[in-house]
N, C-alpha and C positions, 0 to 999 in steps of 0.2 A: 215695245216689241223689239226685240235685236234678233237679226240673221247675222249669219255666217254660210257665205257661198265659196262649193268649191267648182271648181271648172278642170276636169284630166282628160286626156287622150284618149277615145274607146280604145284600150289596151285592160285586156283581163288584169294585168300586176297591180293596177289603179285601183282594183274594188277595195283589195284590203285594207290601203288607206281610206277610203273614204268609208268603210265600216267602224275604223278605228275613231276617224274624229267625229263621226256622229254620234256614235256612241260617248267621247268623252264630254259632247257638246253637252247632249241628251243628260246624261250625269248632274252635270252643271245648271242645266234649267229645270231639276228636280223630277225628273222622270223616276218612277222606283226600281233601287236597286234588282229587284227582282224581274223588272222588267227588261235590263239593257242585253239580255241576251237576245229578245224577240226581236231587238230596232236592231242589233247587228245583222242576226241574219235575214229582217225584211230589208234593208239597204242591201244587202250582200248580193241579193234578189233581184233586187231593182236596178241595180247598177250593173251586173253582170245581162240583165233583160237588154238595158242600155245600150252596153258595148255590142252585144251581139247583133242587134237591132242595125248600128251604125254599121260595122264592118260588113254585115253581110248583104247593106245597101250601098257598099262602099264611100262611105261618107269619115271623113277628117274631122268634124266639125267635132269641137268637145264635149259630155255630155255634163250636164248641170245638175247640181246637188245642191239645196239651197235647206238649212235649216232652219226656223223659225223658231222661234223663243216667245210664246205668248203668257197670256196671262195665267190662264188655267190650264193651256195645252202645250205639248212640242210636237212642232210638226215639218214634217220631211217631204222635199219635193224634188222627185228625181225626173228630168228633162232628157228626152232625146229631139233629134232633127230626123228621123224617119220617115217619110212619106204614107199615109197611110186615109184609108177611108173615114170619114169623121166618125168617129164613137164616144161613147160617155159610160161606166158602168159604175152604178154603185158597190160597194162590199159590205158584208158584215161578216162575224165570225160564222154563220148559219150560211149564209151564200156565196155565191161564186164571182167573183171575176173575171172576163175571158171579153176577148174581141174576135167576132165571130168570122175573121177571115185569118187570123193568127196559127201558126202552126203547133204541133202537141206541144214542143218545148217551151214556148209561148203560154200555151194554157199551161202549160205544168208551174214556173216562176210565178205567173200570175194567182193561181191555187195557195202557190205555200206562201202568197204574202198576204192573200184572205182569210188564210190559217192562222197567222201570227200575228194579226193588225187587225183591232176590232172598226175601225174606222177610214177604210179605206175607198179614194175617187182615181177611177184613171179615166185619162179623156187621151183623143189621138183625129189628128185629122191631116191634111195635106202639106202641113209643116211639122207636124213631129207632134209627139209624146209625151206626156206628165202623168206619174204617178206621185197621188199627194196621200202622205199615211201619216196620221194621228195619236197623239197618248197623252194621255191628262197626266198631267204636274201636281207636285204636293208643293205646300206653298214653303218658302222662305223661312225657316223659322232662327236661323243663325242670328240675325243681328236685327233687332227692332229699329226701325226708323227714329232718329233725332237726333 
């Protein structure tokens, strides 16, 4: 299993980079092609949720992007330090996402990432934040082992 973490400034000019390198990560641990549109713009999502999230709690602290490289999955976790009541929601493509003291704009990010992520967990309690979203991998087929 190989991650690659990034850590930026809630500052809006951040997200593009970190749509850029998940997306190139994603690439690289066999996500398909046809897919890296949906991981840009769930990250794009998630991390703009992020920013927003910090600044409008006034918090500095940076928020965390941690990509995951497994065996049959790639999986993205985007970390706020937000204060918030504990929650847990599941997503599928068919259901919603939403924390039920979150503001519209709130539900809205959270919508288009249950939209474009068939496997998505957000949890949130008195430390902050994590949305973890999911996509299965094609395996390796470049270089056989030996």
């Amino acid at each position: 299993m190989a991650t690659v973490e990034l850590r930026f400034s809630p500052l809006p000019e951040h997200v593009r980079t970190a749509r850029l390198v998940a997306a190139a990560v994603a690439r690289r641990a066999g996500v398909d092609e046809a897919v890296l549109d949906e991981v840009r713009l769930a990250v794009g999502e998630a991390c703009s949720r992020a920013v927003g999230l910090h600044q409008s709690s006034g918090l500095t602290a940076p928020v965390r992007v941690a990509l995951i490289e497994e065996e049959k999955q790639f999986s993205i976790e985007v970390g706020d330090e937000a204060p918030r009541a504990a929650v847990v929601e599941q997503a599928s493509a068919g259901g919603g996402a939403g924390e039920p003291e979150a503001d519209g704009e709130d539900d809205m990010g959270l919508a288009v990432i249950s939209g474009l992520v068939d496997d998505v967990e957000v949890t949130a309690d008195e430390s902050g934040g994590l949305i973890r979203m999911s996509w299965p991998t094609t395996p390796d087929t470049e270089e056989p082992p030996g």
